[in-house]
C-alpha positions, 0 to 999 in steps of 0.5 A: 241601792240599784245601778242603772245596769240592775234596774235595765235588768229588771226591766228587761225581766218585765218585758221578757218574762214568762208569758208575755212576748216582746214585740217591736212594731216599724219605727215609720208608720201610717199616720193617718190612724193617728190623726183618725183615732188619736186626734189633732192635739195627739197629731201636733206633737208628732214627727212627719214625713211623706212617701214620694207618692204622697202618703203621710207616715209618723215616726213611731208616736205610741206602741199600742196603736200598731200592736193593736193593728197587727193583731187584726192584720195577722188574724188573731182576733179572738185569740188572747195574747200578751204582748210586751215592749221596750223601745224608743218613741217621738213626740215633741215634748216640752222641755224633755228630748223628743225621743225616748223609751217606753216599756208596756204591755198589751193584753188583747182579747182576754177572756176575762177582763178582770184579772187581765187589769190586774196584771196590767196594774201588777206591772206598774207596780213592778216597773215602780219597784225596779226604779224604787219609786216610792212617792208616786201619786196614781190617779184612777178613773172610770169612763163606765162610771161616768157612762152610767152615771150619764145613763140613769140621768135625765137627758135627751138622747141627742145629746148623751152620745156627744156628752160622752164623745167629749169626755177626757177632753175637759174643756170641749166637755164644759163648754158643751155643757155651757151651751146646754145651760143656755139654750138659743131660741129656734130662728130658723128664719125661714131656713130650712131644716132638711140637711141637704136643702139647708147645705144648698141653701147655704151655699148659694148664699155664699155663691151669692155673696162671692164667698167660698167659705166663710171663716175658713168654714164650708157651707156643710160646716155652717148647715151642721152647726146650724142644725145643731143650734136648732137640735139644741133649741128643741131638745132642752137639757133639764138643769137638773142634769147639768148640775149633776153632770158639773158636779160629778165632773168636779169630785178629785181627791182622796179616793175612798172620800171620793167613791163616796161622794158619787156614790151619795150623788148617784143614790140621791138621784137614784142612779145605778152605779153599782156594778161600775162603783165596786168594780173600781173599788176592787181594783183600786184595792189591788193596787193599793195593796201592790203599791202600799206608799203610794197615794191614790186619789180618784178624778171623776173627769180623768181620762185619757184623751183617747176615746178609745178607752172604756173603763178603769184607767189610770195614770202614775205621777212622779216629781213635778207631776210627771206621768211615769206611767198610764194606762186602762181598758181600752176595748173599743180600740180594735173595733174602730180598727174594724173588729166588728165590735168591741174587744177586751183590751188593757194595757199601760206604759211607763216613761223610762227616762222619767222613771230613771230620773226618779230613781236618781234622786 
């Protein structure tokens, strides 16, 4: 049985073996691409303070995000590199210490997107065996699944690029595809629907009405909501649609069980999935085969709450549900940093105090 020492061995010969370089980004950081990329549940559970001028800064939250950041402020967009780390983070956590270890690696502008998940899936598998878990549950994903599936369906195009906005974040999902299912009559009531004269309109109203908002809204807030219930009106979804959109949603399970559910769903409302289906499938294989006791289920909602993240993903859950580890492709990641366009990016992390616990037992 390993010590605690053999398996920080075995982990630091991950993070510092042959042809990955171990990097340590600032422990203070900007926290505003945080808020800007990651969102406000990821916000909330951060550590803020504030320079003397006012600029907002996080105790380190994550690895990838200032990894990513660094490879476009030191020029090497366009270069493929691997990038590994092991170090502390801080979100506040339920029941678990606010600082703890996370060891990763990053693949950046890989030339083929292919081989790079699967080394980011052979080290998962690698920091599994170092911690000799042997019960671990990986969920897998595919956010171009879902795109393609939301491609071939019939749906008008307002609507496709705020479907997919929503996705990994299940409930803003269901609840916009709720709203699609009951669609508001046009009272426009003689508002109109020119967005600056409609913002002025509402403004002056609440001027008016000696408001200077209205539900902590502003009159900008109220005039886009507003156009949005208009846009809605005219531009019904086919319930068709939605059916196929909640079912697709609702597959979880085995994963060749599932595969072939949404391989029927797709068939039956002839919907190409092929390319994103056995793209899926051989990765999962590869898995499969580097963690032979682990189980694999498929979630077709499952994503990260991060819409940075593009294709295959994942995620490794231990005792209690866990996440030991998580991870995919994330190729628009570098471009909402200003690339100019997506980028091959994959990487995942592994939990260190959990994957400890685990071996403990």
């Amino acid at each position: 049985m390993s010590t605690s020492d053999d398996r920080r061995r075995g982990l630091l010969g991950l993070v510092e073996g042959e042809g990955v370089s171990r990097v340590s980004p600032p422990l203070l950081l900007d926290a505003g691409p945080y808020f800007d990329l990651a969102g406000e549940e990821f916000g909330r559970r951060m550590f803020l303070t504030a320079s003397s001028e006012g600029a907002e800064f996080a105790l380190r939250p994550d690895f990838t995000l200032p990894i990513a950041s660094a490879y476009l402020r030191e020029g090497l967009l366009g270069s493929p590199v691997a990038f590994s780390y092991l170090g502390p983070v801080f979100r506040q956590r339920p029941d678990e210490p606010a600082e703890f270890e996370q060891a990763g690696i990053e693949l950046l502008g890989q030339p083929d997107a292919d081989p790079a998940l699967d080394r980011v899936f052979a080290f998962a598998g690698e920091a599994l065996r170092v911690f000799s878990v042997q019960s671990a549950n990986i969920r897998l994903g595919s956010i171009s699944l879902f795109e393609a599936m939301l491609a071939g369906a019939e749906l008008p195009d307002v609507w496709r690029a705020r479907i997919r906005s929503r996705f990994g974040h299940p409930d803003a999902l269901m609840r916009l595809l709720n709203r699609l299912s009951s669609p508001h009559a046009n009272t426009s009531g003689g508002l109109p629907w020119n967005r600056p004269a409609l913002i002025g309109a509402v403004g002056e109203k609440m001027e008016m009405a000696g408001l200077s908002s209205a539900g902590g809204r502003t009159a900008i807030e109220i005039a886009d909501r507003y156009l949005d219930k208009q846009k809605l009106a005219a531009s019904p979804v086919p319930a068709e649609t939605l059916a196929l959109l909640k079912t697709y949603l609702s597959l979880s399970g085995d994963f060749a069980e599932g595969l072939d559910k949404v391989n029927t769903l797709a068939h039956d409302r002839g919907i190409d999935v092929s390319q994103p289906l056995q793209r899926l499938l051989r990765h999962a294989e590869g898995l499969a085969a580097g963690t032979p006791e682990a189980i694999l289920t498929f979630d077709a909602g499952f994503s990260p709450n991060l819409d940075y993240y593009t294709g295959v993903v994942f995620e490794v859950t231990g005792e209690g549900g866990r996440v030991l580890a998580s991870g995919g492709e994330y190729d628009r990641l570098l471009e909402r940093l200003g690339a100019g366009g997506p980028v091959a990016a994959s990487g995942c992390a592994v939990w260190v105090d959990r994957l400890e616990r685990e071996a403990a037992r």
